[in-house]
C-alpha positions, -999 to 999 in steps of 0.1 A, spaced: 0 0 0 12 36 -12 8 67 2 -19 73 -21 -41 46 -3 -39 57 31 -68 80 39 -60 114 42 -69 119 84 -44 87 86 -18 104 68 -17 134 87 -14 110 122 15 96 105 47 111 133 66 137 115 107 128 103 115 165 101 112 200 124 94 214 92 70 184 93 61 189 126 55 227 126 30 219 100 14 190 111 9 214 141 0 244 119 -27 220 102 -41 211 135 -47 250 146 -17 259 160 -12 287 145 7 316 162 47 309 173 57 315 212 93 323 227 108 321 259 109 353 276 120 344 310 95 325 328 64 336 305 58 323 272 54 357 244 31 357 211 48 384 192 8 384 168 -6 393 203 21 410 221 13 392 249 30 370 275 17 339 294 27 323 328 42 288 322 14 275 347 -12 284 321 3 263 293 -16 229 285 13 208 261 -9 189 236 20 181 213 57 170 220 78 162 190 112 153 197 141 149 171 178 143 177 210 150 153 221 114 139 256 127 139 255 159 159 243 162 194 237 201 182 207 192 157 186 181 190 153 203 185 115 199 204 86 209 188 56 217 212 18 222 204 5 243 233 -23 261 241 -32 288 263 -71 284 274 -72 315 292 -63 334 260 -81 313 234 -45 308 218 -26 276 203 12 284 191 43 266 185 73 264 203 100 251 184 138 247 207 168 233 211 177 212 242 201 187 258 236 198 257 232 227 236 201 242 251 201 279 265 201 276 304 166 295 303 152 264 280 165 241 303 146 256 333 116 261 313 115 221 302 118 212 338 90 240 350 67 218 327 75 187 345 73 200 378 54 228 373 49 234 415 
């Protein structure tokens, strides 16, 4: 079976290979502004706003690491902001080559008391 057989909904569950497949998987799922690290908010540049890290919900985590360099490790998040009607994109480094301000903000998510 081809590509061409699978039903589209199917084909857009399919994990994405690439950063650039992800953002758009995430972009076709209504994601659609980008978010930044701004110390320990979250900022839409569309809205000029910024958002606590404890109103983030992460719906999506896509994860991809460098098959030769430990440098091309990137995350791609879906996250959404119910308190602002807003779902953006977060696209980062981590591991070794992750800002210091990334790092903290990955571990605020896990143990976000």
């Amino acid at each position: 079976m081809d590509d061409h057989d699978v039903a589209p909904d199917l084909r857009a569950a399919a994990e994405p290979d690439t950063v650039t497949e992800a953002v758009a998987f995430l972009r076709n799922a209504g994601y659609t502004d980008d978010v930044a690290l701004q110390g320990a908010e979250l900022a839409c540049a569309r809205t000029e706003s910024t958002h606590p890290l404890a109103s983030v919900i992460v719906d999506h985590t896509f994860r991809f690491e460098g098959d030769s360099d430990p440098g091309d490790e990137a995350i791609v998040l879906g996250l959404r902001f119910p308190d602002a009607n807003l779902r953006a994109v977060l696209v980062s480094a981590f591991g070794h080559d992750a800002e210091p301000e990334t790092a903290r903000f990955f571990r605020r998510l896990r143990n976000p008391a």
